[in-house]
C-alpha distance (Angstrom), angle and dihedral (degrees) to the residues before:
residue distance angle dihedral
X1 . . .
X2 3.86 . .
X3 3.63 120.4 .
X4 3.94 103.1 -104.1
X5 3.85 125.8 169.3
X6 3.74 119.4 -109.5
X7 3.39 92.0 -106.1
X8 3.57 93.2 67.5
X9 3.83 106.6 32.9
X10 3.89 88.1 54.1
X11 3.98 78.5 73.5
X12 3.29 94.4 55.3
X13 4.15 119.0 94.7
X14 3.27 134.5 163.5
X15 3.65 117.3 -57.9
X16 3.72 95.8 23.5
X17 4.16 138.7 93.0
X18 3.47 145.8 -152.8
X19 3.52 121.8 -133.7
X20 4.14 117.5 -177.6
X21 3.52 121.8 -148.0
X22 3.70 108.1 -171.1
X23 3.51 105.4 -56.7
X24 3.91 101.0 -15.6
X25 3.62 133.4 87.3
X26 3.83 126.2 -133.1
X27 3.84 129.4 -168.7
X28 3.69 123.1 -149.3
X29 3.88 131.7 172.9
X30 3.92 117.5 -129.4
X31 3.70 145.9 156.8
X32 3.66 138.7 -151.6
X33 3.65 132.9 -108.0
X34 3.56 139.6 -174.8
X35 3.85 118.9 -126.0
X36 3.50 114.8 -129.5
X37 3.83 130.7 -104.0
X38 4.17 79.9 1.5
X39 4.01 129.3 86.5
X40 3.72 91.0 -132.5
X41 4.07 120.9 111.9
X42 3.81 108.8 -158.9
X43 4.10 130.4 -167.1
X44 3.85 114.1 -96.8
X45 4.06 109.9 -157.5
X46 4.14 110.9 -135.3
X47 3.88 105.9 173.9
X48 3.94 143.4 -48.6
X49 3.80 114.5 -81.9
X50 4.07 101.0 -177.3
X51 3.27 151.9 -71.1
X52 3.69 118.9 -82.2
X53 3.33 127.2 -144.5
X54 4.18 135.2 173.3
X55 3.64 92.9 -124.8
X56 4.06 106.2 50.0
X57 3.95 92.8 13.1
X58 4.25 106.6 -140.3
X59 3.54 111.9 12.6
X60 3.99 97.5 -160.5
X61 3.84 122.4 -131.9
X62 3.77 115.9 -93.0
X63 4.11 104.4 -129.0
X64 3.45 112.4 -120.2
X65 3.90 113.5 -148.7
X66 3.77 122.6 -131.4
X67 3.55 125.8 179.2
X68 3.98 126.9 3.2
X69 3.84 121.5 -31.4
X70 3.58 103.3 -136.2
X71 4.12 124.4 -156.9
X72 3.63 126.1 -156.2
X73 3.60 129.5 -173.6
X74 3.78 96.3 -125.4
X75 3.78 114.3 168.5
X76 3.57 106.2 70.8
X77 3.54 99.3 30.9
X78 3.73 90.4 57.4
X79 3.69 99.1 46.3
X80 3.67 89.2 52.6
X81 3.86 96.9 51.6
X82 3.57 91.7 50.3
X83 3.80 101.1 37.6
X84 3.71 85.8 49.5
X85 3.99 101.8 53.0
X86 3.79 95.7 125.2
X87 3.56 90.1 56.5
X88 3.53 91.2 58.2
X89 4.14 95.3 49.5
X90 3.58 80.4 55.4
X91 3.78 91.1 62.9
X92 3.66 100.2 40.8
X93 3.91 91.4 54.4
X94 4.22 92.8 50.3
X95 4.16 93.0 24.5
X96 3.85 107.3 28.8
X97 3.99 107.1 173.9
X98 3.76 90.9 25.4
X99 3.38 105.1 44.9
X100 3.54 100.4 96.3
X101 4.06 89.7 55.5
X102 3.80 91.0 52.9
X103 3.88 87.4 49.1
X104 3.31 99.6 49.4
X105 3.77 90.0 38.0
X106 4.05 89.9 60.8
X107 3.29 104.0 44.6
X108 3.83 88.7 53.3
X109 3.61 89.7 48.2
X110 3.83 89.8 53.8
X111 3.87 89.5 44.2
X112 3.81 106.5 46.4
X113 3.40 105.9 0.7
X114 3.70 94.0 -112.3
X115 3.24 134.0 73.6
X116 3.95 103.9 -165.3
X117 3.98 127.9 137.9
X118 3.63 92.0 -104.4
X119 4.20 85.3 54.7
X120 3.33 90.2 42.3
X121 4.13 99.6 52.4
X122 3.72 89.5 41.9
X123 4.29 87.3 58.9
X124 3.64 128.3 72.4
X125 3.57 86.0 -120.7
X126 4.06 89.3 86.7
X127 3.38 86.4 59.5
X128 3.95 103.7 46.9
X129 4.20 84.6 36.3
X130 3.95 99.2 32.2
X131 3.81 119.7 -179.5
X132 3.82 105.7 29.3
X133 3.81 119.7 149.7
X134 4.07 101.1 -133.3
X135 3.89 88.8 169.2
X136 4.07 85.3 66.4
X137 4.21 112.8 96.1
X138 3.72 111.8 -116.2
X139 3.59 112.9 -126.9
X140 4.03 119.7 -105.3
X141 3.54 83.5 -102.6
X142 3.93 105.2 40.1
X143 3.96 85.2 48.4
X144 3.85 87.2 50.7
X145 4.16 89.1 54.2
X146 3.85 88.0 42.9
X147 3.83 90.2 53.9
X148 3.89 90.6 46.6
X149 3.90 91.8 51.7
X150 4.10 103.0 45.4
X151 4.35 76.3 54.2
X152 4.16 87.1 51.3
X153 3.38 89.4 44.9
X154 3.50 99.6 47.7
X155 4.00 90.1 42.2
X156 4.31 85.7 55.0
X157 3.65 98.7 45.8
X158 3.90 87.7 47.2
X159 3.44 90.3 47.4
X160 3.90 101.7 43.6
X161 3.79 87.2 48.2
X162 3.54 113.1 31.3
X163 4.07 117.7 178.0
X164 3.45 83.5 1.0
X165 3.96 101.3 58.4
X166 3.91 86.8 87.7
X167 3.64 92.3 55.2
X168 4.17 94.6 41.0
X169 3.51 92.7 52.2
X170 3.85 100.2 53.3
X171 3.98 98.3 37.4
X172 4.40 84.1 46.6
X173 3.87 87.3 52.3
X174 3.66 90.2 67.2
X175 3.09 99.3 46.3
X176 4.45 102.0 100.3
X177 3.48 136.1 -167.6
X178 4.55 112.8 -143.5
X179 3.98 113.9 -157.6
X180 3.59 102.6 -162.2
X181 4.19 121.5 173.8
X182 4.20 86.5 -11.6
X183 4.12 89.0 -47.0
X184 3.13 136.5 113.4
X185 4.17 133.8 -134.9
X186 3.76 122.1 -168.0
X187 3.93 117.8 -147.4
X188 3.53 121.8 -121.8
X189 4.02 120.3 -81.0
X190 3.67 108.7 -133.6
X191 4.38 117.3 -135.1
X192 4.47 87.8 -114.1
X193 4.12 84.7 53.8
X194 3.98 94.6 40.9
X195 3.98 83.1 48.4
X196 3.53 100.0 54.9
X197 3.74 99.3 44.0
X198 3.98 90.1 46.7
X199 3.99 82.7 49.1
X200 3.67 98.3 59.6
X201 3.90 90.4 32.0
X202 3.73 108.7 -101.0
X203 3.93 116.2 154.9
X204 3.99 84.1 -161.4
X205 4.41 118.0 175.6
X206 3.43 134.6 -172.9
X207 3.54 101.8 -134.0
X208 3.68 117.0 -117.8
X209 3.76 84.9 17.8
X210 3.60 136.7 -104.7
X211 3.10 134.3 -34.8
């Protein structure tokens, strides 16, 4: 191992590296793997952490941003798709391959009032449900079993939420999911939202936290 001050090796955990370029201090994250049909283990690069330095310590890599940053509305969306599981085993039992579509297709319905591909890409349901075609026509009878589940969704959420349904929906609505180089960053949950959920016993998460 190199000689490195204290300073800098105090940075340095398991399954990271220093490399020193002249007089500065980089951080990088690695692993190990084996080589195959050989005995030898070699280093496998997976990002740059910082730069260290004596004075501020790790300096953390600024992200850069490639590609589109994409926002979903996530909080409502979610809560419906989960709250309203049965309603979906319905579906696959009288749908099967399509039941997913007429799911998703009702709960947007009963969300926005629309349940186009533009509506659809813009929701968190694309995400949970990727890949459906929304430009497709529903068939007199899919349509039918899409209007009968944005009413059964409508009657849960009413139901699970009572006088405060009104409330719930709007403060859930804000609530947005931000894909930003393939990740994704969950908005902040304000104390009124955490309240309500806790009150009508919701253990809800943003996945991959806060932020």
């Amino acid at each position: 191992m190199a000689d490195y001050p204290d300073w800098v090796l105090e940075h340095k955990k398991k399954g990271t590296y220093v490399n020193r370029v002249g007089d500065r201090y980089y951080l990088y994250a690695a692993h190990s793997e084996r080589i195959p049909g050989t005995g030898k283990v070699r280093r496998v690069h997976d990002g740059y952490i910082g730069r260290i330095t004596e004075k501020d310590g790790l300096i953390p890599a600024r992200d850069k941003v490639s590609g589109d940053i994409i926002v979903y509305e996530y909080g409502l969306c979610m809560t419906l798709y989960h709250l309203c599981a049965g309603v979906l085993k319905g579906l696959n039992r009288e749908f099967r391959t399509s039941a997913e579509r007429i799911y998703i297709t009702g709960i947007l319905a009963h969300t926005y009032g629309d349940s186009s591909r533009d509506t659809y890409r813009s929701s968190y349901l694309s995400v949970l449900s990727p890949g459906l075609d929304m430009d497709r026509p529903l068939t007199d009878k899919q349509r039918t079993g899409a209007g009968r589940c944005e009413r059964m969704v409508a009657d849960i959420a009413a139901r699970r939420f009572g006088d405060d349904a009104g409330e719930v929906s709007r403060l859930l609505k804000r609530l947005h999911m931000v894909e930003v180089n393939g990740r994704l960053y969950g908005a902040k949950i304000s104390d009124r939202t955490k309240e309500l959920l806790s009150k009508h016993g919701m253990d809800w998460r943003m996945p991959h936290g806060e932020s």
